[in-house]
N, C-alpha and C positions, 0 to 999 in steps of 0.2 A: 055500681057507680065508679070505684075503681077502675072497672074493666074498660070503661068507657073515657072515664078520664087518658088511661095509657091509650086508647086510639087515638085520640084527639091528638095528645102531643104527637105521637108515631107520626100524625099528619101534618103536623108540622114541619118535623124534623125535614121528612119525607119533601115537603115544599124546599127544604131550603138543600137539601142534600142527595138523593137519591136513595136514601136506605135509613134503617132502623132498627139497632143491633143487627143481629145474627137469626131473628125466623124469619120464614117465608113471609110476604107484604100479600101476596096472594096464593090463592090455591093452587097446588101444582097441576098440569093441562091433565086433564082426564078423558078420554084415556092417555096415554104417556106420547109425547112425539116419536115418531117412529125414529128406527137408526138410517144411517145412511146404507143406501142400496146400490150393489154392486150392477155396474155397467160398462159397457165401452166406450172408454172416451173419443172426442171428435178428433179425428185425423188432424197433422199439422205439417206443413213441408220444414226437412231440416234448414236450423237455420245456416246462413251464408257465413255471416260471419259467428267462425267460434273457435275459442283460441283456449288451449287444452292447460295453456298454464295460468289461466283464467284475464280477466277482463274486468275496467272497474265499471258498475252500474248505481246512478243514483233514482231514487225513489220516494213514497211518501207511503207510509201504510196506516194514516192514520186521520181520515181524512170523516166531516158531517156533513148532511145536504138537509133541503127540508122535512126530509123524513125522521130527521130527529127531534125529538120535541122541544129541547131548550130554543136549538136552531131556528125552528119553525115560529116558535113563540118571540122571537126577537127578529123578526124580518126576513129567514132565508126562506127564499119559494124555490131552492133549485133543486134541481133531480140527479140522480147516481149518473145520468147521460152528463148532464152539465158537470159534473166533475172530472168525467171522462176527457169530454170535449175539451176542459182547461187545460188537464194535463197533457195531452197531446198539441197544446199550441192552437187550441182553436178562439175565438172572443167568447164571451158569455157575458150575460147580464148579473145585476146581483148588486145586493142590498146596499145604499151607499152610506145608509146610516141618520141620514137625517131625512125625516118624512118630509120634508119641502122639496128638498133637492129628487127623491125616488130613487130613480134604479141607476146603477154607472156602467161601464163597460170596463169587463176584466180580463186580460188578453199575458201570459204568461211570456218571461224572455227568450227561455229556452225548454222546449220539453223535458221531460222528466222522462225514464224510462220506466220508471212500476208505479201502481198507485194502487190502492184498495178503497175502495168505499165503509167505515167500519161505524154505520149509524148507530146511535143505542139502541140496544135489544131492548129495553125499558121501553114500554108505553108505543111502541111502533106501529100496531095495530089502532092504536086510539089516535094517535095523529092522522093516520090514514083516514079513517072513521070523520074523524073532525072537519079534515079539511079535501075531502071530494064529497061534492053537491049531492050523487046521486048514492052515499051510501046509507043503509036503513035508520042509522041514529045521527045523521049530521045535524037533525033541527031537535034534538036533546040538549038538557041543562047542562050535562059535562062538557058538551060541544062549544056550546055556546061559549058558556064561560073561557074555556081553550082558546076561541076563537078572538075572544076579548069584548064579545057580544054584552056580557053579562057577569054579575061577578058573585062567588060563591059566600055565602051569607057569615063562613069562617074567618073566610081572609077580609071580609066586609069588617066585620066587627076588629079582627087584629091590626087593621087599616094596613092589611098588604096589598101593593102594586106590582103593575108590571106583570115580569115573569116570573113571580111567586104567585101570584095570582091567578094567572090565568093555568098553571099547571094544575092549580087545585081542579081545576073540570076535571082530571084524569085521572086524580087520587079517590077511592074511597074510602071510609071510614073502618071499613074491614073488605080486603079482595078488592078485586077492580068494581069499576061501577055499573051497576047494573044499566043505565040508562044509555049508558055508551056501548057495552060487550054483552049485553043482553044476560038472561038468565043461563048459571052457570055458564058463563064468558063465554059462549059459543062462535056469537056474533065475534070477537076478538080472536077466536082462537082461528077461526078462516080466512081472518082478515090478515091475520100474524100472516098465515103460509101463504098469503098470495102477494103481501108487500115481498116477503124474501124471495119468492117464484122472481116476482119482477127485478130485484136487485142481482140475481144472479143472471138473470135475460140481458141486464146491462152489462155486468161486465163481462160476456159472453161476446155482446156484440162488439166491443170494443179491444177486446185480447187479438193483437194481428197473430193469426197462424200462418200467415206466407212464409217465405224463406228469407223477406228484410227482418221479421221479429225486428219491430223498432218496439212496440210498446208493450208491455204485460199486465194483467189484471189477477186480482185475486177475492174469492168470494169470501168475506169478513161482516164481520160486528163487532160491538165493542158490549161485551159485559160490562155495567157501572155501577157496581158496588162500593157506596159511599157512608158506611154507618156512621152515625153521628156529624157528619162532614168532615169524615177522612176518606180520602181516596185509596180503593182497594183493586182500582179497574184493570181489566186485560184487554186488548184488541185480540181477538179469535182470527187468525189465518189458515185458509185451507189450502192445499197441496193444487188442489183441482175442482173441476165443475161433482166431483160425486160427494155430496153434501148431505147431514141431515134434516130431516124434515123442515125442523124448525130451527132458530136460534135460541140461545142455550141465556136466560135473563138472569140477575140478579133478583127479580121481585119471587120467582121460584126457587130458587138457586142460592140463597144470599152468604154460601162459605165458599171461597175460592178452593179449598179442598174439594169440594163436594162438585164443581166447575171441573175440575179435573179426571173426578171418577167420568164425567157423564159424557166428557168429551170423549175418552177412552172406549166406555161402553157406546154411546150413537156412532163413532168414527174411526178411532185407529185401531184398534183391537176386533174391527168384526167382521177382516176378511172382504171387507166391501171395495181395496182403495180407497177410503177415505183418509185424510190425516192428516191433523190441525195441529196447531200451536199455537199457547197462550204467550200474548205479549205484555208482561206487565207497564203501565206508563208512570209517569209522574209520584215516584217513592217520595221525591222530596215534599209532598202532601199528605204524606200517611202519618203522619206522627209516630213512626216506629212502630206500625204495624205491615207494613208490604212484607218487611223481611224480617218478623219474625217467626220462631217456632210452632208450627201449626198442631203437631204432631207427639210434643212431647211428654203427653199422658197417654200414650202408648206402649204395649211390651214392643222388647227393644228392638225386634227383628219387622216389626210392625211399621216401628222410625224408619228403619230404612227404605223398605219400598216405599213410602210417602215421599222420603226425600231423594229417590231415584226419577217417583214419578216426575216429581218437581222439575227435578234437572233434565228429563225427557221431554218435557211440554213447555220449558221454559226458558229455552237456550240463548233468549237474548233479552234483551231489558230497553225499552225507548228510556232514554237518558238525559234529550234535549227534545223539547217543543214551546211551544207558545207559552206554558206556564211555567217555564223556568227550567236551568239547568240543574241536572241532578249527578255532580258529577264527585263532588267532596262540600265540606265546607270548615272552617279552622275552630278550634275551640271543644273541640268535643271532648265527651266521657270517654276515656283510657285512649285517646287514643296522642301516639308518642310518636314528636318527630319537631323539624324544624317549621314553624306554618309556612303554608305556599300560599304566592300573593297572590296566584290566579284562580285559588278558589274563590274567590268575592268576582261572579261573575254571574249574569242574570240570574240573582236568586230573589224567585218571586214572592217570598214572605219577606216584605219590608226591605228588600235588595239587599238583605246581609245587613243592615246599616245599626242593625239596633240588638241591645241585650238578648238572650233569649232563653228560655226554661230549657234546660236537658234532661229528656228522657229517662239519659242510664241506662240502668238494665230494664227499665219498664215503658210502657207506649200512653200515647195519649189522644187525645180527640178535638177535633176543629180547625185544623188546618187548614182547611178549604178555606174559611171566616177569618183566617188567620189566626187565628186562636190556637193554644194547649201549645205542648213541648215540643221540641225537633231532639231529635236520635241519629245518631251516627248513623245507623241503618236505613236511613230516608236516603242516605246518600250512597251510590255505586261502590264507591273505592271500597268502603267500610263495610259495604252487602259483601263483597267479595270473600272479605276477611271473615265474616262471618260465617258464611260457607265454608271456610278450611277451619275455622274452628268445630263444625260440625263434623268435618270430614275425620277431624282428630276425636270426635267425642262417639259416634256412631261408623265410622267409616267409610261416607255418602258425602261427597259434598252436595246440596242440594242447589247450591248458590254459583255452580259453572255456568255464568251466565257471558257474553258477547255485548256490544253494543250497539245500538242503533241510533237515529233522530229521527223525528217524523214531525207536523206542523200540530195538528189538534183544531184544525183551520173547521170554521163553524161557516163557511162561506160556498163550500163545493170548490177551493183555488188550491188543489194539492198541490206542493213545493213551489208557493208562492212567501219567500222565505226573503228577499232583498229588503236591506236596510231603509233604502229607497221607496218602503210602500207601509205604509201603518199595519201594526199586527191585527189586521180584524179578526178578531174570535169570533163578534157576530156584526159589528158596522158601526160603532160606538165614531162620534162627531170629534174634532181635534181638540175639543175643551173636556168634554169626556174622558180622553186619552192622554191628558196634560197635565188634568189636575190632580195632586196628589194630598195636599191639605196632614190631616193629620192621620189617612188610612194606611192600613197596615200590608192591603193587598190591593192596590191602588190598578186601576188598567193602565198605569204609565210602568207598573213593574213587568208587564208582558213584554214582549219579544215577538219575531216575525216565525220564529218554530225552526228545527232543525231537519237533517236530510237524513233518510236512510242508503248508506253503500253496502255496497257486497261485493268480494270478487267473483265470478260465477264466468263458467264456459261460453254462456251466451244468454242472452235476453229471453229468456222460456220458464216459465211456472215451475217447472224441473228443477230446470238449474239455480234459480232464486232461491226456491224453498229449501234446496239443499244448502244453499249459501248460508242460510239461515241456523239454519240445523247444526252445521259443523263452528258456528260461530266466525269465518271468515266476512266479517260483516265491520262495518266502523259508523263512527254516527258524524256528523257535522253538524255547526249550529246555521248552518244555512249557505255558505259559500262552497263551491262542487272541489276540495279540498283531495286530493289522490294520495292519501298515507297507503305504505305497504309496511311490513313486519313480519321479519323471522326469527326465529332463534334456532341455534343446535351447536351440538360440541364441537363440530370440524368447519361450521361456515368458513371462508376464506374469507382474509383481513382486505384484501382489496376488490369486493363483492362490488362496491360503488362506481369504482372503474369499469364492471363488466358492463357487456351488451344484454350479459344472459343472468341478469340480478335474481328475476323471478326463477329462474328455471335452475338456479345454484343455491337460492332458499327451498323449493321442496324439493330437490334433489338432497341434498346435505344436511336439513333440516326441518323445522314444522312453521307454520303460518299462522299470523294472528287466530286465536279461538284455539288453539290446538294445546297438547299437553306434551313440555320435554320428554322423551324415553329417557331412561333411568342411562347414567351418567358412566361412560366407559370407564375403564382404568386406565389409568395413565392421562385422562385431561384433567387441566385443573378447574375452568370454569367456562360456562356455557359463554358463546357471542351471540350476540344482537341487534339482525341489521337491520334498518329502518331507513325509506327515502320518504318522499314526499312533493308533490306537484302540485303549484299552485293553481288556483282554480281560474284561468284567464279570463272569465268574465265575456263578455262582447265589446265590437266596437264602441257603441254607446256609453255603455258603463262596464269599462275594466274594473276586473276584480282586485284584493289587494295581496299586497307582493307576501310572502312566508319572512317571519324573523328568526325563528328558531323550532326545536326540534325539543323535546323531554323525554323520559324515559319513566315513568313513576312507579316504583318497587312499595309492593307492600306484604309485610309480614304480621304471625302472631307469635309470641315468646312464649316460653312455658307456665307463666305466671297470668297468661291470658290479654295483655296488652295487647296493643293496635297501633303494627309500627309502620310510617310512612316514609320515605326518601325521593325525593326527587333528584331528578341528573339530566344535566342539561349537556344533552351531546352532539348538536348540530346548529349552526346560524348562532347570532349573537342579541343576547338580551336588552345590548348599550349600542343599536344600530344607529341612532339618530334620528330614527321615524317619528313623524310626529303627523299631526291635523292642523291642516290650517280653519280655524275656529270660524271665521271670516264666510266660508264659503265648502268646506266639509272636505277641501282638497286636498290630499294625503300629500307630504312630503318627505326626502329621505330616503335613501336607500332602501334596497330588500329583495330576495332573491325569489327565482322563477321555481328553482326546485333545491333540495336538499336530502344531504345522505350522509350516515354515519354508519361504521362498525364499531361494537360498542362491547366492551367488558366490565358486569359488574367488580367493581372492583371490593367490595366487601363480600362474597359469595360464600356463602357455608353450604357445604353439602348435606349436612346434616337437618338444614333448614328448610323445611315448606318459603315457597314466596309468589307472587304471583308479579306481574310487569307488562306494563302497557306505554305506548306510546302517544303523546300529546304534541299532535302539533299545532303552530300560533301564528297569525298574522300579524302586521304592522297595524299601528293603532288605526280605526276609520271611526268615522260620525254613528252613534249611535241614533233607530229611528227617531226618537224622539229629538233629537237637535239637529236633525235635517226637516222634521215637521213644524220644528219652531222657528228654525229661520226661513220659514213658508209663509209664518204669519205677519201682523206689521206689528210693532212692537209693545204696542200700545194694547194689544189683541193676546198679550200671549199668557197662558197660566202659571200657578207656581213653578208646574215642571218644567218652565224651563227656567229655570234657575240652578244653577249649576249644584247649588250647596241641596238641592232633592232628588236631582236625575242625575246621573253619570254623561258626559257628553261624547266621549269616545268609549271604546270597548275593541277587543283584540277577538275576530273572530277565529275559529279552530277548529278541529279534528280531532277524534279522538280511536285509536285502534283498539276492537278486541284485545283481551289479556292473552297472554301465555304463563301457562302454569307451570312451575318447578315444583313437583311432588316425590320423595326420598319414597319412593318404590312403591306408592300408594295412587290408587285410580284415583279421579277427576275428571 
């Protein structure tokens, strides 16, 4: 009765979350998916342009079609092609949200140069199953149910709708369901490797190999491990088309450790060219489990390789998308400094506005529902510091992580990111998207998703994934923002003035992602230059102008605090910018581009610190008071009321770190 009782909740949970503690939701594939097998890849002509002290590329690696099943279940019927096709600037149809209205036309301003399709590995085979006509279980009670045909007699009785509902088709009670994947999940387990066969076919056909290389493709998924509804997810990125068999789920899989080993054994370690990299998303979900210690009832040389593997497969972190920026936030456990105002910036639990439970030194559960604690460690700045406290406690920092953006876009419209267009995660109506009432994780607290940069030699799989790799990568919260960053002990003071800025920082020095060399004799303290280029936008809608430039140091003291400083070292904070409220028209000065050389000026040698670059825009209309003053006024929800939504917002940029380490790797 027990044993039965814990399924049923697991079923639950599982409806509303994607996971259930830490064992397997199903049986592991038997026999085991194979590894990836070594081949020769498809010839490609060098590209034209490629510029040796690299080049800036924006991208989305983070993108669902209807192959996913939340997607599928709330309206998107687009394919891994349709996502292609958006990102390269072609139209596409796609969900508008309201079943009267149907389908809209979605048509992007400017292409993107990388995108990845990264659908959930979860249940991917069962959406297949579900929703083509001619496959052996589509007229099965899981299907149905899926389909919204029919409704499972659990979520009947719990009086759940909608897309808790209909997911229940795909869940069994123990293992997948037999009615859908047939006996011992056979039928699923073929179906698995032919949806990915065909995911990789597409972005195959889509990767330009000529010698323009305008666009790049990358074969991905997204592990969604979501125990109790906390998010624990990674986007999987591969190198190239030599792939393994299958993709790598949560419902087998359910410890990002154990995610790690398996990528290693099916891909990088086997000799095949294969080789992935985990991307973690959305820390600010986890309730202080993304980044903590996985490893630490382990002997101690054991810690280590866990936490090298970590920093090996996990060299950048998505930091900004659709469900909020995870970049700091003020108030937290130990950590010491003066508060920065621009932490309170799209934070998708309750937008920062309200009290909240701290973690401390321990994690908690529900953050998806909005519920349970937040932890310093949900947030980037403080993941960072966390990692140089391991690096002083074990010798590893496991937390050298880079940063990225990417959207989370549940539409198939990678780096469909403007202010100008509603965040659809999946087609939600403008009363849907406006009312915020008394919830905690309201759709008015989303956002349009942020971009992935990288500086890379040229637009090829190669060069991205290296970009990736070495941490020369920045994230945007959605406007094509051009930060660069160096540091080192001899930069020249008038680097700003050169022609040859980029080619006098890794000449004289290292670049965002990278780690100072240990510190000559005779200098007193590293420089730090940083420019930055506004993102110009198009004729139609120019972009907004840069106000300033930041610098954010963060340290740990001996006593184990968490110290932050901000320094504000280019453009001014009292420019005069403002919004005209009337009509969302930016006024006010603000500059095209910006540059400093910069010395900290508290600098201990003696002290571990790490330093990254934040750059800011002039204030603009956030989407939600350019979708309110769409309506008539009589028409418009709470959210637009200024005292529940924010009506402007300062978009930005933000650079990988550079670490200062007193003679210790990182």
């Amino acid at each position: 009765m027990h044993q039965a009782f814990f399924k049923r909740t697991c079923v639950l949970l599982l409806l509303g979350s994607l996971g259930c503690g830490i064992e397997p939701t199903t049986t592991p594939w038997s026999p085991p998916p194979g590894a990836a097998q070594a081949q020769t890849l498809a010839p490609r002509e060098p590209c034209t342009s490629r510029v040796d002290v690299k080049q800036p590329f924006f991208g989305d690696l983070h993108i669902h079609t209807g192959i996913s099943m939340d997607a599928y279940s709330l309206g998107t019927l687009t394919s891994p092609d349709d996502a292609y096709r958006y990102a390269t600037g072609e139209p596409i149809e796609v969900y508008s949200g309201d079943p009267a209205l149907g389908m809209r036309t979605a048509q992007i301003e400017r292409p993107i140069d990388f995108a990845a399709v990264t659908d959930h590995a979860e249940w991917m085979a069962e959406v297949s199953l579900c929703t083509t006509p001619d496959s052996a279980t589509y007229n099965s009670t899981g299907c149905q149910i899926y389909r919204g045909e029919d409704e499972a007699w659990l979520t009947r009785i719990l009086g759940m709708t909608g897309f808790r509902a209909r997911i229940g088709g795909l869940i069994g009670l123990s293992g997948r369901r037999s009615d859908v994947c047939g006996e011992d999940d056979e039928i699923c387990r073929a179906e698995l490797g032919a949806v990915w066969r065909a995911n990789q076919a597409s972005a195959e056909r889509f990767y330009d190999r000529t010698s323009d290389c305008e666009f790049t493709t990358f074969h991905a998924w997204e592990y969604s491990h979501s125990p109790y509804s906390t998010k624990l997810h990674r986007n999987v990125i591969l190198r190239n088309e030599i792939v393994p068999e299958l993709p790598v789920s949560s419902l087998e899989t359910p410890r990002e450790i154990d995610l790690r080993h398996q990528l290693v054994d099916l891909c990088n370690d086997n000799d095949s060219g294969c080789e992935a990299i985990a991307i973690p998303h959305n820390p600010n979900l986890s309730n202080g489990q993304m980044f903590a210690i996985e490893y630490a009832d382990l002997p101690l040389e054991e810690q280590r390789k866990e936490a090298a593997l970590r920093a090996r497969l996990e060299p950048v972190v998505e930091m900004m998308q659709i469900k909020g920026e995870s970049e700091c936030r003020n108030g937290l456990f130990q950590v010491v400094g003066e508060p920065d105002e621009l932490c309170n910036f799209e934070k998708v639990r309750d937008l920062g506005n309200q009290p909240f439970e701290d973690c401390e030194e321990g994690s908690g559960k529900g953050a998806q529902a909005g519920r349970g604690c937040t932890s310093r460690t949900d947030f980037v700045r403080y993941a960072l510091l966390e990692g140089m406290s391991e690096q002083d406690r074990i010798g590893v920092n496991p937390y050298a992580f880079g940063f990225i953006g990417s959207t989370d876009n549940h539409m198939s419209t990678p780096g469909a990111v403007s202010e100008r267009d509603v965040p659809y995660k999946f087609g939600e109506t403008p009363e849907d998207l406006l009312t915020v009432g008394e919830q905690t994780r309201a759709p008015a607290f989303w956002n349009p998703g942020g971009l992935a940069g990288v500086w890379a030699e040229e637009n090829s799989r190669d060069a991205i994934f290296d970009a990736l790799k070495r941490r020369e990568s920045f994230a945007t919260s959605g406007p094509r923002i051009v930060p660069r960053f160096f540091a080192g002990w001899e930069l020249d003071e008038d680097m700003c003035r050169s022609e040859d800025f980029a080619k006098s920082g890794y000449s004289k020095g290292v670049p965002m992602g990278a780690r100072l060399p240990v510190k000559p004799s005779g200098t007193a303290a590293p420089r730090f230059a940083v420019s930055a280029l506004a993102d110009p936008g198009t004729v139609e809608h120019p972009a907004g102008k840069l106000q300033r430039i930041q610098i954010i140091k963060g340290w740990v003291d001996p006593a184990g605090l968490f110290h932050q400083k901000v320094y504000e070292v280019a453009g001014d904070a009292n420019n005069g910018a403002s919004v005209d409220m009337k009509n969302c028209a930016p006024r006010g000065p603000g500059a095209a581009s910006l540059c400093s050389v910069w010395e900290d000026p508290a600098f201990n040698v003696e002290q571990d610190a790490v330093y990254y670059a934040r750059v800011i825009e002039n204030p603009s209309c956030r989407w939600s008071a350019r979708l309110c003053l769409s309506l008539p006024e009589d028409e418009r929800p709470d959210g637009c009321s200024p005292d529940k939504l924010p009506q402007t917002i300062q978009e930005r940029a933000w650079t990988s770190p550079i670490w200062y380490a007193t003679g210790k790797e990182t």
